[in-house]
Structure formats: C-alpha cells, structure tokens
C-alpha positions, 0 to 999 in steps of 0.5 A, a space after each residue: 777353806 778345809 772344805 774346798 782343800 777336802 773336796 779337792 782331796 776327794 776329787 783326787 782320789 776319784 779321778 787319780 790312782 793314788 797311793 799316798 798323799 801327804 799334807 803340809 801347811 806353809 804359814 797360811 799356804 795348804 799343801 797337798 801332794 799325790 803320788 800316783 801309781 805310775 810314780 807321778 806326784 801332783 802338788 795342789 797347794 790352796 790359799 785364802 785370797 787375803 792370804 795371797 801374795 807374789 814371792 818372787 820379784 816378776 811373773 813368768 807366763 806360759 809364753 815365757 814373757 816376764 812380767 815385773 810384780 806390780 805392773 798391771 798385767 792381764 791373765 788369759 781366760 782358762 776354761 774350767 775343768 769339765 764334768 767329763 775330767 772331774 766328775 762328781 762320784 763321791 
C-alpha cells in the first residue's frame, strides 16, 4: 500500500498548492492531509481491502438515503478521474 499512498501524495503536490501535508496512521488505516494555500485541507485516508471494515451501524448515501450495515446495497458507477484532472507530471 505505501506505494499507492505515495503516488497519491505525489499526485497532491502536482495537481494542488500545498503548503503542508501531514501523516497519521489509525491502526491499519493511512491518513494523509493537505493544507492548501487558500486554507483548504484534503484528508485522504487508504485502507487495505482486508483491512476494510464499516464503523458506523448504517450508511449514508449522497441521496441522504440510510442504509443498515449488512443489508445488500448497491454503490452507484463513479467515473474515474481523467488525465486532464490528474495528470501524471511527476
């Protein structure tokens, strides 16, 4: 995983202003936050898939529908990011 949390890290610092970024680890979990010169922090965090589990008791959609935690559910198609957003200059 460090490989995919440092070409994130990377692909922050091409695409964003950053002025600082910090690291945290929550047992498992890799943490990374950006603070942006116009004051905005992105917070990135990545997780092995074995290592994936839900915390909270039900799921919140971007509809505001909930969801109890262990009734099947299906998550919506999200487009991947295109070059144009990310591109690869490092």
């Amino acid at each position: 995983m460090g490989d995919v949390v440092a070409d994130w890290v990377a692909r922050m610092y091409a695409a964003w202003p950053v002025v600082h970024h910090y690291v945290n680890d929550f047992e498992g979990t890799e943490v990374r936050g950006f603070l942006i010169s116009n004051g905005l922090v992105i917070d990135l965090a990545f997780t092995s898939a074995a290592g994936f589990s839900v915390w909270a008791p039900v799921i919140h959609d971007d509809a505001r529908r909930v969801t109890p935690v262990g009734v099947r559910f299906t998550l919506p198609e999200w487009p991947t990011p295109s070059a144009a957003i990310w591109p690869k200059t490092y």
